[in-house]
C-alpha positions as a printed Julia matrix, in Angstrom:
141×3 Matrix{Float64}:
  45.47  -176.64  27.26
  41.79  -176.72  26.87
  39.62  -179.86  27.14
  37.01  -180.6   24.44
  36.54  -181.22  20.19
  37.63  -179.41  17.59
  34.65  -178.46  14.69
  36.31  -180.32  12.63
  36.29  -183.29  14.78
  32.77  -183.02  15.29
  31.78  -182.43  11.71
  33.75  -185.61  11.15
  31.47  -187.67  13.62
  28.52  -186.03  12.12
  29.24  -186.92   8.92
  30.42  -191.08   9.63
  27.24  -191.17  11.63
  24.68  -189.82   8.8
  26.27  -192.24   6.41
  26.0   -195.05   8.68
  22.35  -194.11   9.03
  22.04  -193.74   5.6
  23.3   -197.25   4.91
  21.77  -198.91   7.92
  17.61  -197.18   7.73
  16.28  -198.77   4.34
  17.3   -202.63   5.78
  15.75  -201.56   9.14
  12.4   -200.24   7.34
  12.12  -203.57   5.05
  12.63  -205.18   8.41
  10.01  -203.89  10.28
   7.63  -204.13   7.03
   8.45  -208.17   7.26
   7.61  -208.0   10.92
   4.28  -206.49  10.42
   3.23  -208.35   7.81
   3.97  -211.67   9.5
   2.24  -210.46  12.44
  -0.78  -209.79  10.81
  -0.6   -213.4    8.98
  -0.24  -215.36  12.49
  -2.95  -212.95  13.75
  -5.62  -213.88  10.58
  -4.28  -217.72  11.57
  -5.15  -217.36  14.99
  -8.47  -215.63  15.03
  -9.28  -218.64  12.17
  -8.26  -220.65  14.77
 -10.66  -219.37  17.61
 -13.52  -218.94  15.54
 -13.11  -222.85  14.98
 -13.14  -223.84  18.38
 -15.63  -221.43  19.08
 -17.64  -222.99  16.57
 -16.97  -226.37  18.35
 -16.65  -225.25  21.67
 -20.7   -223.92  21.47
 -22.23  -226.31  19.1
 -23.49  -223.26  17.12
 -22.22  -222.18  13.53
 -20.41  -219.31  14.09
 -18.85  -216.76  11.0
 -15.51  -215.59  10.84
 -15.43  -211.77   9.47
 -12.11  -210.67   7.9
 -11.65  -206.98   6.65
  -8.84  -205.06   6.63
 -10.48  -202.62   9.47
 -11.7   -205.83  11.94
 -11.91  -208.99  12.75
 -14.83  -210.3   13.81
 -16.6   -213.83  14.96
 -20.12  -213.87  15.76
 -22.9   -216.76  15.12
 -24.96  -216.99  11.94
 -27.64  -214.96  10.89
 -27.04  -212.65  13.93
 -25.11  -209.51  15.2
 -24.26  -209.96  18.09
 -20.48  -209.97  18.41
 -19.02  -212.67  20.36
 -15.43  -211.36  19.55
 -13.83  -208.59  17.67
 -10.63  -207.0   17.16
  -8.29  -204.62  14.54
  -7.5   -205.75  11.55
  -4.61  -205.42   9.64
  -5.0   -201.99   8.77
  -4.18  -201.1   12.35
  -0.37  -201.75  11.55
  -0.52  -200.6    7.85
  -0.78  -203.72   6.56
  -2.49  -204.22   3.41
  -5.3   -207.01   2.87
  -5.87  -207.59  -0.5
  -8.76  -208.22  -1.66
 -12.71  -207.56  -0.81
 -13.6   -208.61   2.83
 -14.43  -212.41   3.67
 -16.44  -214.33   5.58
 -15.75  -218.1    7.49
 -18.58  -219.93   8.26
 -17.56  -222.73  10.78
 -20.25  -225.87  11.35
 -20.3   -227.37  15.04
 -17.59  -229.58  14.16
 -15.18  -227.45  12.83
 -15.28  -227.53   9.24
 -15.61  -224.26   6.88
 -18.84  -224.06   4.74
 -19.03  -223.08   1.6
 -16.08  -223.02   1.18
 -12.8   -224.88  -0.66
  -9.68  -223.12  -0.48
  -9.28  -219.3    0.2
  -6.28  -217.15  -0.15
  -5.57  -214.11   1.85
  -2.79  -211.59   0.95
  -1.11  -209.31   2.77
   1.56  -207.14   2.09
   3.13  -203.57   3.41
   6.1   -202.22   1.59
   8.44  -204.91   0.0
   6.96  -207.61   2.09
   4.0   -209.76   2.17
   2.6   -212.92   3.07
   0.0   -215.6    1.42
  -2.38  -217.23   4.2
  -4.07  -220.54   2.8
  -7.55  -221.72   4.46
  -8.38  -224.43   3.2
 -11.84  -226.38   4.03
 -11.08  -228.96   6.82
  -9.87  -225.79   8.91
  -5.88  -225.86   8.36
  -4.05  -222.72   7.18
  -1.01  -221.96   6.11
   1.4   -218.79   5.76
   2.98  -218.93   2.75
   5.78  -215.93   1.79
């Protein structure tokens, strides 16, 4: 007797495998779309978040640049980049919306500024971050 599958057994394998795959891929791509998405929210948050205690850390009014390509802080009314990095687009994440600016004051506070709304989204998911002018933010779904 020989050792090993029959074709039919291995067509049958084959074919409970693809449909498992079948069934199991579209959950895993919404998945990774939420997991993108809310990494590029806490990422906006946190580079808000250093650009304010940059701002307070140095005494000096320092801007906040968000575009989808980069994220950037350097001080006002110069180009000199004190700290930069991707921006959303990086992971395929969408940032709706034209690019913004954050203008921080020595002690923290946004200027010109009340309440701004960043969205984000990439496939079926997406994300709301809230600025608002004292400097908090919020993810929102």
């Amino acid at each position: 007797m020989r050792q090993g599958f029959s074709i039919v057994e291995l067509v049958l394998v084959v074919a409970v495998a693809s449909l498992l795959l079948g069934i199991a891929l579209p959950q895993l791509s919404g998945a990774l779309d939420r997991i993108e998405v809310s990494a590029a929210a806490n990422h906006l948050a946190a580079a808000h978040q250093r650009a304010r205690m940059m701002a307070i850390a140095r005494s000096q009014v320092l801007v906040l640049s968000v575009d989808p390509a980069r994220l950037a802080i350097y001080p006002r009314g110069q180009s000199t980049l004190l700290w930069t990095e991707e921006g959303p687009a990086a992971s395929s994440v969408v940032l709706a919306g034209p690019a913004r600016q954050f203008t921080f004051s020595p002690e923290g506070l946004t200027l010109g500024l009340s309440n701004a709304t960043l969205r984000l989204a990439r496939g079926s998911a997406s994300r709301t971050v809230v600025v608002s002018r004292l400097g908090r933010v919020r993810i929102a779904r």
